[in-house]
N, C-alpha and C positions, 0 to 999 in steps of 0.2 A: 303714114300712121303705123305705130307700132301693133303686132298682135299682143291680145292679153297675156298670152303668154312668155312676152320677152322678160328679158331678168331687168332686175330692177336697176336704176339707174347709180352714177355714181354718187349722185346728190343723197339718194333716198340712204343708198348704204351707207354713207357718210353720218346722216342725221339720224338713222339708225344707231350708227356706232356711241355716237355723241348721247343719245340718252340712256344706251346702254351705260356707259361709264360715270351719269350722273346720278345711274341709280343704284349705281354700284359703290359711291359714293357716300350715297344717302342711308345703303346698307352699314357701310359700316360706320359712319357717325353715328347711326340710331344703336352702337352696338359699342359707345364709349359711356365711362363712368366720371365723370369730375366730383373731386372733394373735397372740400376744406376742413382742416382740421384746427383746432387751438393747440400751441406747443404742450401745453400742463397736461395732454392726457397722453406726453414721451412715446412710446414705440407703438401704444394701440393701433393708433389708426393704419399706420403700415403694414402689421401682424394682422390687422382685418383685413385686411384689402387683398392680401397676399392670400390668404385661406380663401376669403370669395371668388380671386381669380382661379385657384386652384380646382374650385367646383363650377366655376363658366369659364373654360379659356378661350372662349371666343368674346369676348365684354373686355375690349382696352381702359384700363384706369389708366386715373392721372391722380396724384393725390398733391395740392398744396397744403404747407404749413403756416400759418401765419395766427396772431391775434386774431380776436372774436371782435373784438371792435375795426379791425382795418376789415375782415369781412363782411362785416353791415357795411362797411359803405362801400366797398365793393357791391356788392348787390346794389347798396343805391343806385350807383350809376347801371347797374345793368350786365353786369359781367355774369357769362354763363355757366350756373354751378348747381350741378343735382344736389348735393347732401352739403351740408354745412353740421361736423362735431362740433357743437357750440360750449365754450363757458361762459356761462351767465346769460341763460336765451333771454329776460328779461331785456337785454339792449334793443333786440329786433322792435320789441311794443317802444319802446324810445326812440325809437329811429324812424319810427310811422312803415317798419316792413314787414305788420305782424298778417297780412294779407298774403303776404310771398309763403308765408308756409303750409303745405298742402297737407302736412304729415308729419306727427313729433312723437320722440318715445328717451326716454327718460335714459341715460346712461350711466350714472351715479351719483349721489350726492357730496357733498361736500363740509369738511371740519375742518375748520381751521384751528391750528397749533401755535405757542409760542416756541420756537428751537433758539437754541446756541450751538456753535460749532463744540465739539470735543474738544479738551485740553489738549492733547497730544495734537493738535491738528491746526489750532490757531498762530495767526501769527502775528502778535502783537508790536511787529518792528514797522507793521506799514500802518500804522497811526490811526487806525477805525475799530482797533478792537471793543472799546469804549463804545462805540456806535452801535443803531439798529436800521437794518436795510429795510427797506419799503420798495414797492415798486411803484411806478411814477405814474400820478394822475392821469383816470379814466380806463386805465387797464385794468380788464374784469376781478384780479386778485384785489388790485385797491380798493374796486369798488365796496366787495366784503368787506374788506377790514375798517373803511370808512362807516357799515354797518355795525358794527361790533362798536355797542355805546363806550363799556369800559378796555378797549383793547391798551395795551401798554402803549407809554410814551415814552420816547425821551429826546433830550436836549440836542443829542446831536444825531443825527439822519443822515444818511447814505441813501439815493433815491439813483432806482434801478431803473434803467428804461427798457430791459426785455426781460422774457422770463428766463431764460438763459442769465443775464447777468444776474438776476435777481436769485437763482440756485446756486450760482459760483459765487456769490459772495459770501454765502454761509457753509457752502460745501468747501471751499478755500481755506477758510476761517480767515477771510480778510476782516470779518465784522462781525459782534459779539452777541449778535439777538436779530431775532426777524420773527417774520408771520409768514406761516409758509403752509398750505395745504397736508394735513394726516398724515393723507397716503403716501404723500413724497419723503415727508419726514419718516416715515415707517421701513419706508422703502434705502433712505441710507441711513438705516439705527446706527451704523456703522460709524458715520462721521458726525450726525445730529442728535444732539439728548432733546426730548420734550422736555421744557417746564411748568408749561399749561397750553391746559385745553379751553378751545374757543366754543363757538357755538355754532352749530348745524344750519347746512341749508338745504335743504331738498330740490333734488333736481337741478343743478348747477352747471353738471354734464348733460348735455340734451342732443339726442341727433334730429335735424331739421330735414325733410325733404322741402325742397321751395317747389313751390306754385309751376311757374314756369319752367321747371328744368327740361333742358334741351334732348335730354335723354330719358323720356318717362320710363322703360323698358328696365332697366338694368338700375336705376333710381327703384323702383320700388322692391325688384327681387334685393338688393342690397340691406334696404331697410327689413325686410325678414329674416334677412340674415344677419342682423345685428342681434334679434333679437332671439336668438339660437341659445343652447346650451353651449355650443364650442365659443363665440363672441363673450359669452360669461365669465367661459373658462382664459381668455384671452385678457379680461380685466381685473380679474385677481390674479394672477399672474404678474401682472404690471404694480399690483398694491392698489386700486382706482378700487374694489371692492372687496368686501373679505368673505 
């Protein structure tokens, strides 16, 4: 029999090592950020993310882009994500994941515009100048403008399936009219004239903390820091507030 005082075994130092490194592990997964953001609020969320990491550079982010509706149902099934930039938090109460949100703070409202591309800028030879682009059923933009009793009509339609397509078709001038968010339209006066104004919705832009996020820690210092003067100063900047 060993004395008390023999060194420890290679067993013991081995399962030693082993929960060393599983909680070295566990340090730093408790020390990531995951975020979803909606394409329509353009460089924010990265310009955020970038400053927050600037003041914790030990907090690894990770930021996706994608629609607000492929994000609900991402959550549906269960995918792990701290913060969701949401357009149109209203889908989450539609989607039965109004449970999943632990934490929510308002990040700008939303007006929507009627634009036309600029004369100098259209191009009437690809045969949609006549047209008005829409973006394609169930995407948060539609959903507004499906709101909007008297929004313009007309005969012939151009239906965008991202928001990307749905900016370059008016910022191209492949197409002669569309409904396109203020702040975007503001944002390139340059190529877009306003012809009318639509009507307001409050709170459009919403940051979500969900329920479960795998990262409470750096989820909720985030969300303070959204709600900072420099994150303010980060969204008029962008045109998303004036």
């Amino acid at each position: 029999m060993g004395s008390l005082g023999a060194r420890p075994s290679k067993w013991c130092r081995g399962a030693f090592f082993a929960f060393f490194l599983v909680w070295l592990g566990g340090c730093a997964e408790s020390n990531r950020l995951v975020v979803y953001a909606d394409p329509w609020l353009g460089e924010f969320p990265a310009r955020a993310l970038a400053a927050f990491s600037a003041e914790q550079p030990a907090t690894q982010v990770e930021l996706r882009i994608l629609s607000s509706e492929v994000v609900a149902q991402r959550l549906h099934y269960g995918d792990p994500i701290d913060i969701f930039l949401c357009f149109r938090p209203e889908i989450m109460r539609e989607r039965g994941l109004s449970r999943q949100i632990a934490a929510e703070m308002v990040l700008a409202d939303l007006d929507l515009v009627v634009v036309a591309p600029r004369v100098e800028i259209r191009q009437p030879k690809l045969g949609a100048i006549n047209c008005q682009s829409l973006p394609a059923d169930g995407r948060p933009l539609q959903r507004y403008i499906a709101d909007w009793s008297d929004a313009p009509e007309d005969s012939c339609t151009v239906t965008a399936d991202f928001c990307r397509q749905t900016q370059d078709y008016l910022l191209r001038g492949w197409t002669g009219r569309g409904i396109l968010p203020g702040f975007f339209a503001r944002r390139h006066a340059d190529r877009l004239e306003i012809l009318r104004a639509g009507p307001s919705y409050s709170g459009a832009f919403t940051a979500l903390k969900i329920s479960e996020t795998p990262h409470r820690s750096p989820a909720v210092d985030f969300m303070k820091f959204l709600a900072t003067k420099k994150c303010q100063s980060l969204l008029a900047e962008e045109n998303i507030i004036e």
